[in-house]
C-alpha positions in Angstrom: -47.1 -88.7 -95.2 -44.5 -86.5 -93.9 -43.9 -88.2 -90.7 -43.9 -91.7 -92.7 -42.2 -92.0 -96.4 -39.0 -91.2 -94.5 -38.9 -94.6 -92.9 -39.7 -96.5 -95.8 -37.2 -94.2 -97.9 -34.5 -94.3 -95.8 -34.6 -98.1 -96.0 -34.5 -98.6 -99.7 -31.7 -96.0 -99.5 -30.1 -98.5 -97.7 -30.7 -101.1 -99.8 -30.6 -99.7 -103.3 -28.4 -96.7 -102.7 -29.2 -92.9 -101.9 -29.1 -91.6 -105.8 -31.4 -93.7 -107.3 -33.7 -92.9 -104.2 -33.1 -89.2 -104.3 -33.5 -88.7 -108.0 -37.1 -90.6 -107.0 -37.9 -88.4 -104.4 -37.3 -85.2 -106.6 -39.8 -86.7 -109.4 -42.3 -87.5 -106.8 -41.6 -83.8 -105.3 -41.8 -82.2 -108.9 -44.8 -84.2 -110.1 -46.5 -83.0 -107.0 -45.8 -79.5 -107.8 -46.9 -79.7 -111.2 -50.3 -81.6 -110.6 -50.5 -79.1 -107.7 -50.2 -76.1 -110.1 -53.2 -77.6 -112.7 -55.5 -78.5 -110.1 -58.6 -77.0 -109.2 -60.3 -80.1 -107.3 -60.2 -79.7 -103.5 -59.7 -83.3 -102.5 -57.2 -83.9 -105.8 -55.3 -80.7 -103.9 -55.0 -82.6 -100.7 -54.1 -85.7 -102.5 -51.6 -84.1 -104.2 -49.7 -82.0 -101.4 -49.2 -85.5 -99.8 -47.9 -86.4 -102.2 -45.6 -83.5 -102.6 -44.7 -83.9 -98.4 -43.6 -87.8 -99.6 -41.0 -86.3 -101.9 -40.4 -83.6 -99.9 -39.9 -85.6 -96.1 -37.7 -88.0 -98.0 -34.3 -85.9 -98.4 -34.3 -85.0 -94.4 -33.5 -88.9 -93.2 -31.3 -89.8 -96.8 -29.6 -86.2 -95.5 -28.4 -87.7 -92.6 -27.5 -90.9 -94.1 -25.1 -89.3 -96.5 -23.6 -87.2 -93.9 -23.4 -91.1 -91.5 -21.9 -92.3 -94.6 -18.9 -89.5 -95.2 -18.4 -88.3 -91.4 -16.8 -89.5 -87.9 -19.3 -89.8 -85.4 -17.3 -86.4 -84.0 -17.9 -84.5 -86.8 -21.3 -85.6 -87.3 -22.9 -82.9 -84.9 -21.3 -80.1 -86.6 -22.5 -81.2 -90.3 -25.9 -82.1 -89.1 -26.0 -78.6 -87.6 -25.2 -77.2 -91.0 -27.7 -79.4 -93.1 -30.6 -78.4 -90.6 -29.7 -74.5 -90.5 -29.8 -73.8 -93.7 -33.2 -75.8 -94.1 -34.3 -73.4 -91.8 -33.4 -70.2 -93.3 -34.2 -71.9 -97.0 -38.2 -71.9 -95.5 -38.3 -68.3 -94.8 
């Protein structure tokens, strides 16, 4: 699901604009979580951490959308490079 909801969130994005789609995501994400928390069902588990990676997978391709949408194609390298290091040193 990771590798996936991107592409079909990254087109409504486009189509219905990137709030409505990330305020969607981050219920889908929190949801997730939450279910996650109550579970104690194996395959309800793996249901739901899909579902958690379909919230979560989303924000990386609106990310670079937004930053598409509000920065030259010269300064696009150097925000992307922000955006992506400090997803890096969030995981840790």
């Amino acid at each position: 699901m990771q590798a996936v909801a991107p592409l079909f969130f990254g087109d409504l994005s486009d189509q219905v604009g990137r709030r409505p789609v990330y305020a969607l995501t981050f219920l889908i994400y929190l949801g997730a979580n939450i279910g996650l928390a109550l579970q104690d069902n194996y395959a309800a588990l793996m249901v739901l951490r899909a579902l958690q990676s379909t919230g979560s997978s989303a924000t990386v391709a609106i990310g670079n959308a937004v930053i598409a949408d509000i920065a030259t194609s010269a300064e696009r390298g150097g925000y992307i490079t922000a955006v992506v290091a400090s997803a890096q040193f969030s995981r840790r």
